[in-house]
C-alpha positions in Angstrom: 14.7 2.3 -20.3 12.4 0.1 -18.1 11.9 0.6 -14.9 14.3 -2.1 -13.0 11.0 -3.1 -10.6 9.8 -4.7 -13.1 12.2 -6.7 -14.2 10.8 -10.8 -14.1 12.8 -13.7 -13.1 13.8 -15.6 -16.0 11.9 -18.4 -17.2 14.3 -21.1 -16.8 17.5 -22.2 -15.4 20.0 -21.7 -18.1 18.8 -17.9 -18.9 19.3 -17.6 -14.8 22.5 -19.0 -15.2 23.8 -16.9 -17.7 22.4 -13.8 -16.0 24.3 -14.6 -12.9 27.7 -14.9 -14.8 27.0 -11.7 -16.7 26.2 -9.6 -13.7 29.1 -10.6 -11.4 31.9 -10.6 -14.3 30.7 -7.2 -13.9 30.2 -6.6 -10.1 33.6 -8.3 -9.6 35.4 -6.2 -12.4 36.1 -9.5 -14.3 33.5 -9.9 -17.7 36.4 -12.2 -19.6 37.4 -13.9 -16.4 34.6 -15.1 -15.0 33.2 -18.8 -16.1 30.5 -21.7 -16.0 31.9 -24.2 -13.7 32.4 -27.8 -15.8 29.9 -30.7 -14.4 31.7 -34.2 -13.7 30.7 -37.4 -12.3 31.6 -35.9 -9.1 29.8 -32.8 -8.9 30.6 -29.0 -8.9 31.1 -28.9 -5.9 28.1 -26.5 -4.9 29.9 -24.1 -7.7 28.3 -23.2 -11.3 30.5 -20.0 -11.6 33.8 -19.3 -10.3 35.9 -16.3 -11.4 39.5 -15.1 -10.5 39.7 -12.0 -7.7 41.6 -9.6 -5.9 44.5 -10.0 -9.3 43.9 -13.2 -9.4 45.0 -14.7 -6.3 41.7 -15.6 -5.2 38.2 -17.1 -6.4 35.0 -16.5 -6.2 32.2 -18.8 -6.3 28.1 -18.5 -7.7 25.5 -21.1 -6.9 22.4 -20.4 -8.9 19.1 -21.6 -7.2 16.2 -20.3 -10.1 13.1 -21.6 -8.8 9.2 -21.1 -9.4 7.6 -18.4 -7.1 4.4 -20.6 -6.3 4.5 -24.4 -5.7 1.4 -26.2 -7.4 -0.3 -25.9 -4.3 -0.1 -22.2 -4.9 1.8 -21.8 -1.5 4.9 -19.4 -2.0 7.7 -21.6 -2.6 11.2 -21.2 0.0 14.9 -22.2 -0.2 15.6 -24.4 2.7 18.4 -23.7 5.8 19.0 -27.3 4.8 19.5 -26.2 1.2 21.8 -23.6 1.9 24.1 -25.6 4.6 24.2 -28.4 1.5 25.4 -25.8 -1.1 27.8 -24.5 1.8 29.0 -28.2 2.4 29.8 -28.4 -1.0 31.6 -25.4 -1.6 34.1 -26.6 1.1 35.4 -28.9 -1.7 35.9 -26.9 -4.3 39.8 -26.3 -5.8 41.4 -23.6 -5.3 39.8 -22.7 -1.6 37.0 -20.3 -2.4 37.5 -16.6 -0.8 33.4 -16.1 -1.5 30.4 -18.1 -2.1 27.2 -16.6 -4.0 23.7 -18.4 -3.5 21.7 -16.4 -5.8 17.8 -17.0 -6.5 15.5 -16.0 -8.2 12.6 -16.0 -5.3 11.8 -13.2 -2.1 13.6 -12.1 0.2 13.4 -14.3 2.9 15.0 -12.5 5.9 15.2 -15.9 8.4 17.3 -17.2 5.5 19.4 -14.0 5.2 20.2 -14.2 9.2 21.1 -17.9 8.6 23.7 -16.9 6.3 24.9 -14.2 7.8 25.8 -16.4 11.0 27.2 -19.2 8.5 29.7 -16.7 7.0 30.9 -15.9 10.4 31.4 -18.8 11.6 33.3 -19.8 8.1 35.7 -16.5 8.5 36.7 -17.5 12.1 37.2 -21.0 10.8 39.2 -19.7 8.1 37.6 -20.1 5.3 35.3 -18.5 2.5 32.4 -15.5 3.2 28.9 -16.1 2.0 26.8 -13.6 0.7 22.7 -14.7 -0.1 20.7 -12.6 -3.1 17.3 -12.6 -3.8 15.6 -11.5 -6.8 15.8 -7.5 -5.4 19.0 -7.5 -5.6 19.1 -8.4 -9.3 16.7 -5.6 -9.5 18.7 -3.2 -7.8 21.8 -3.9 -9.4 21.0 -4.6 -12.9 19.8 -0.7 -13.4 24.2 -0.4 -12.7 25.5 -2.1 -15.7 23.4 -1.1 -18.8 25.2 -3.7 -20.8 24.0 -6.6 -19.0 20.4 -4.9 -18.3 20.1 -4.3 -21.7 21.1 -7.6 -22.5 18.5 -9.0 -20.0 15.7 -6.8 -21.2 15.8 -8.0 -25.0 16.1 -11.3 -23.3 13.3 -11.1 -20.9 11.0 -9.6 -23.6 11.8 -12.8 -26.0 10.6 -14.9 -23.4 7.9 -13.2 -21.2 4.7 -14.5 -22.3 2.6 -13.5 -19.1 1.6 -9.9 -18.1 -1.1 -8.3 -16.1 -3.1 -4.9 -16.3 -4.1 -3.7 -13.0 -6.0 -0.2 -13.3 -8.8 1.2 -11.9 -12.6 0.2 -13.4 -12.0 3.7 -15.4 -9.6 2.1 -17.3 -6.9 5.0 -15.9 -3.9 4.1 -13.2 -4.8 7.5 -11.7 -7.8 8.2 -9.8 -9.5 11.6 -7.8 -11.3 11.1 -4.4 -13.4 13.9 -2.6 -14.1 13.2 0.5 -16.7 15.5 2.6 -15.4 17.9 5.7 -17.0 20.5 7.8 -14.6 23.6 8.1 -15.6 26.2 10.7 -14.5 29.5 10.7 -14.8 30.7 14.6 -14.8 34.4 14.3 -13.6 36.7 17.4 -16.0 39.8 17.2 -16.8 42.6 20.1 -19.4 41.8 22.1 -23.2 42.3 21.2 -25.8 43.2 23.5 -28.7 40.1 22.7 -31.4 42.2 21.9 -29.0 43.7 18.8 -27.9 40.2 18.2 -30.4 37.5 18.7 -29.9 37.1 14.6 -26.1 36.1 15.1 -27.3 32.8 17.0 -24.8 30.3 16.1 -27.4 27.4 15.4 -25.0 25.0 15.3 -24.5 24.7 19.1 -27.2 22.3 21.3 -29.5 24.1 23.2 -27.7 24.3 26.4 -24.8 25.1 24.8 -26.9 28.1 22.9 -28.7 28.8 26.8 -25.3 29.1 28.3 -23.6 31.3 25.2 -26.1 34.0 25.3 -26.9 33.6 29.0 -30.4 33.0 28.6 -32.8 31.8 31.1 -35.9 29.8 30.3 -37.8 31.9 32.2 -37.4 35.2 31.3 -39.3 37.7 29.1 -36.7 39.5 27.8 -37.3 40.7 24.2 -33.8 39.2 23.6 -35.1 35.3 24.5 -38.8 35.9 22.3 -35.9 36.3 19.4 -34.1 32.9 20.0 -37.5 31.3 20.4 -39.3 31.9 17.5 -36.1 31.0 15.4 -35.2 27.9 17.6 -39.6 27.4 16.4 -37.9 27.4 12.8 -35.2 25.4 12.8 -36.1 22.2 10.3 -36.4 18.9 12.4 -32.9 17.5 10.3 -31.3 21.1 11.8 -32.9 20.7 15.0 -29.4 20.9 17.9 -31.4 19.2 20.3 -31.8 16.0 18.0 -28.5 13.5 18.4 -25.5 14.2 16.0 -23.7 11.0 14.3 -20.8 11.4 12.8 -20.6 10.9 8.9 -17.8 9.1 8.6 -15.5 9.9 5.1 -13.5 7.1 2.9 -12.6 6.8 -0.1 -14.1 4.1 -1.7 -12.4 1.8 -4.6 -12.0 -0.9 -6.9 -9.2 -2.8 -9.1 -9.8 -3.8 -12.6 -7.4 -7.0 -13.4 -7.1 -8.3 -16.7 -5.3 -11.0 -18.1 -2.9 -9.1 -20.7 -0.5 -11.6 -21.5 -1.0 -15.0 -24.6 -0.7 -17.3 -21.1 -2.5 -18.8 -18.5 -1.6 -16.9 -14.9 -2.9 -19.5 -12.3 -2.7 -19.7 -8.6 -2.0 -16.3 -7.8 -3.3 -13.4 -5.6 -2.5 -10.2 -5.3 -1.0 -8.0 -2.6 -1.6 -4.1 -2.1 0.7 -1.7 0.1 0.1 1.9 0.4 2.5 4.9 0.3 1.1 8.4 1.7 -0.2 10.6 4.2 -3.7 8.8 5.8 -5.3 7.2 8.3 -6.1 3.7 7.1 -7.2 1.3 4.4 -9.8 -1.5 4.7 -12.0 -3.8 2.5 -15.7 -3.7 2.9 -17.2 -6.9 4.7 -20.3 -8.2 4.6 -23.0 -7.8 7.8 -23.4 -10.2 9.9 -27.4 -9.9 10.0 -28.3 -8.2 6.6 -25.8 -10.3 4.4 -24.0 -12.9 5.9 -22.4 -14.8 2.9 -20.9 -11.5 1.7 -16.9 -12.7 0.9 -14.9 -9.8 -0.2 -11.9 -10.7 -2.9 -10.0 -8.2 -1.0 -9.0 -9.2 2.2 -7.2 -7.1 5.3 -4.4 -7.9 7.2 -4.8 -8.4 11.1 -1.7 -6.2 11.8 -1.7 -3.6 8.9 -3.0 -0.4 8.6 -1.5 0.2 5.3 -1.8 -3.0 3.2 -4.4 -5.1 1.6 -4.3 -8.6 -0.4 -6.8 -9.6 -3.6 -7.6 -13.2 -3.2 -9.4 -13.6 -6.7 -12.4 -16.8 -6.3 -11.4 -18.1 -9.6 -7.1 -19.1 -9.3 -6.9 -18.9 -12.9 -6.8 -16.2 -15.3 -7.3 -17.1 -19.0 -5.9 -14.5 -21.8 -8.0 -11.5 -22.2 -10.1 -12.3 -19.4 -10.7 -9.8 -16.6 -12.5 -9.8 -12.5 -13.3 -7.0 -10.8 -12.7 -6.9 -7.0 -15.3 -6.0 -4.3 -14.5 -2.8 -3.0 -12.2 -1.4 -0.6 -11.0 2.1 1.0 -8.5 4.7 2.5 -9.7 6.6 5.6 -8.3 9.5 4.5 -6.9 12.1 7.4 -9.4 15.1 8.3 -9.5 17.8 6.0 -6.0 16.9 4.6 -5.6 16.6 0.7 -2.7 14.4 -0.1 -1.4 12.0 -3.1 -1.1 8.3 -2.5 0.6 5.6 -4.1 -0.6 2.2 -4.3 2.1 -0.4 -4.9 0.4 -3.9 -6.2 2.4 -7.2 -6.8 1.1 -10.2 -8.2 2.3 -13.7 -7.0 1.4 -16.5 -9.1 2.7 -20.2 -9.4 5.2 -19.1 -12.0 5.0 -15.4 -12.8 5.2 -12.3 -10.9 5.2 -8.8 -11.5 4.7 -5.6 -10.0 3.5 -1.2 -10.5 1.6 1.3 -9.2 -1.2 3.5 -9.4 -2.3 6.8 -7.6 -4.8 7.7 -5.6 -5.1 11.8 -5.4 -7.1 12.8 -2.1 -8.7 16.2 -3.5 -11.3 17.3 0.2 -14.1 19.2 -0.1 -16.1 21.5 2.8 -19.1 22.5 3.9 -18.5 25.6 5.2 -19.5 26.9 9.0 -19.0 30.4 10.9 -19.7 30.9 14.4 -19.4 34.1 16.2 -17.4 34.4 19.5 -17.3 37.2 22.0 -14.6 39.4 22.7 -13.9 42.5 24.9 -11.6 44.4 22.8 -10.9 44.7 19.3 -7.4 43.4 19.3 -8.9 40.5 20.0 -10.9 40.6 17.1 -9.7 37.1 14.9 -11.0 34.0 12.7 -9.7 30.7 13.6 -10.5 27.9 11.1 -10.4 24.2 12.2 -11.6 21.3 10.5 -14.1 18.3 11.5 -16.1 15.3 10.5 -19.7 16.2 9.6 -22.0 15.7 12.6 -25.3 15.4 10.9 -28.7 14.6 12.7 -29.8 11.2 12.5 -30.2 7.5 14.8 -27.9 4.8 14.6 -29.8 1.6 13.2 -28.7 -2.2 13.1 -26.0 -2.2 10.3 -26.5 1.7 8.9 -27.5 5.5 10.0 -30.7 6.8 9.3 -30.0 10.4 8.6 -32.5 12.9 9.2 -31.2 15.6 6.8 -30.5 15.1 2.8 -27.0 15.6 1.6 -27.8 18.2 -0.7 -28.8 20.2 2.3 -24.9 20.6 2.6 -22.7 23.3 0.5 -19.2 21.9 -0.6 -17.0 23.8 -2.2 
């Protein structure tokens, strides 16, 4: 069986139609019961399907709004409060009283429209007279999964009619995808304390040099044995290792890109895409271009202003011939420090007349390079290893637009 979130509006009003009578004579309990509503000079009276409820002492009423997602402007298209309160108007007339009216489309949810309704219906049950219940195109895709006869019925006859599909995978060519990201993991180990001349080989080098001064309680100006130790290896240390040069930190993301190709025997025009991600990180963002160093730069994936966990693809060329394919500019997740997780990336493509929707999975797989410091302790049942994890601190100066690190990267160990 397909999966029910992929399940595509159908292509015109009649299939739509059909659906709708299908689905409620089985929500309702009443398959033979339920009907297409005649058409007359005057109207149906905001009705295409009634049915007989509650043993059939009542009636129920559908109004089927199929419309195209996108209108040729490519803007999303909307029903109108003015649209429903018409549709309501005309339910008012229809004989016998109606105990329920039924606006289903096939577009979004649209939640200022669902509050409008909502408040509608009340107002109708304190006046008397019929509830009114909104359903978007989720809720056909919710509920169609319940009946297996109608689903099946509307699979065969969304297959006989789809003509437009979509492959979105990574450039790999796979919908799954490994990221490594780089860590520092330091294992801080609690040992009995060393005299310095025994120990001047233990220096953790990884501290700055007052830090290192303060540690081993060394004084610039002695001549202990002790201190001509930590000088001739502080002499040693490599000008990239040096702790008295400044540390910048080496920021990690996982970097991406989206394949899209045109999989369908139809045109897909005017559409975009949007990305929403599922899982345990910090953030996602799209790469943009510097201000200075390359100033035209226009990323097809764009960021939101008030999302940390969504992106959109806004292809340059709307249209999308058969077979063809784009690949977008790149984007990433800021993964959390040291975590490995598994993230799922939920795309939907909107276009003026088709829409679908999937996922694909990003797998955050951490890698460390590995440090051990050695910590003082009085007594041995003190004696422990604590491991933390950080962002790599490597030696380096901060230029206009990038970091010029003074160490290499295969300095570093990663396991």
């Amino acid at each position: 069986m397909k999966s029910p979130f992929n399940i595509h509006p159908p292509k015109n009003w009649q299939d739509f139609e059909t659906l709708c009578l299908k689905l409620w004579g089985e929500i309702w309990n009443i398959p033979h019961e339920i009907d297409f509503n005649s058409d007359n000079a005057q109207g149906q009276h905001g009705v295409d399907i009634y049915g007989p409820v509650n043993g059939g002492k009542d009636y129920n009423g559908i109004q089927c709004k199929n419309k195209k997602l996108n209108l040729i402007d490519g803007s999303p298209n909307r029903i109108s409060i003015k649209d429903i309160q018409e549709e309501i108007e005309k339910a008012k007339l229809f004989k016998p009283d109606l105990n329920k009216l039924v606006i289903a489309t096939s577009l979004p949810k649209d939640q200022k429209i669902e509050e409008y309704v909502r408040t509608q219906s009340l107002q109708n049950v304190e006046l008397g007279l019929f509830t009114i219940q909104i359903c978007f195109w989720d809720f056909f895709e919710r509920k169609l999964s319940e009946f297996p006869n109608v689903y099946n019925w509307y699979v065969k006859n969304e297959d006989f009619h789809q003509v437009k599909s979509i492959s979105v995978l990574f450039p790999n060519g796979q919908n799954e995808i490994s990221c490594f990201p780089k860590f520092q993991k330091t294992i801080k180990k609690y040992r009995i304390k060393k005299e310095m001349d025994s120990g001047a080989d233990d220096l953790d080098l990884s501290l700055s040099f007052n830090e290192l001064l303060e540690k081993y309680k060394l004084d610039l100006n002695t001549s202990k044995p002790g201190f001509k130790k930590f000088n001739d290896m502080f002499a040693k240390i490599d000008m990239s290792r040096n702790p008295l040069m400044p540390k910048i930190k080496w920021e990690q993301y996982c970097w991406l890109k989206l394949q899209i190709t045109n999989t369908g025997a139809a045109v897909i025009e005017d559409y975009k895409i949007e990305l929403e991600f599922e899982g345990d990180f910090i953030r996602v963002g799209a790469e943009k271009g510097h201000f200075i160093y390359n100033p035209k730069y226009v990323n097809t994936v764009r960021e939101y202003s008030n999302s940390d966990d969504s992106l959109i693809i806004l292809p340059k060329n709307r249209t999308l011939v058969q077979a063809d394919y784009f690949t977008t500019g790149n984007f990433y997740i800021k993964p959390k420090i040291g975590e490995g997780s598994v993230i799922k990336m939920n795309w939907k493509i909107i276009s003026r007349d088709f829409t679908d929707s999937g996922f694909l999975t990003i797998i955050i797989e951490p890698k460390f390079h590995q440090i051990v410091t050695i910590e003082n302790t009085d007594s041995t049942l003190d004696e422990k290893d604590e491991v933390s994890y950080q962002v790599i601190e490597r030696t380096g100066v901060q230029q206009i637009g990038y970091v010029d690190y003074y160490d290499k990267e295969s300095d570093y160990n990663f396991e």
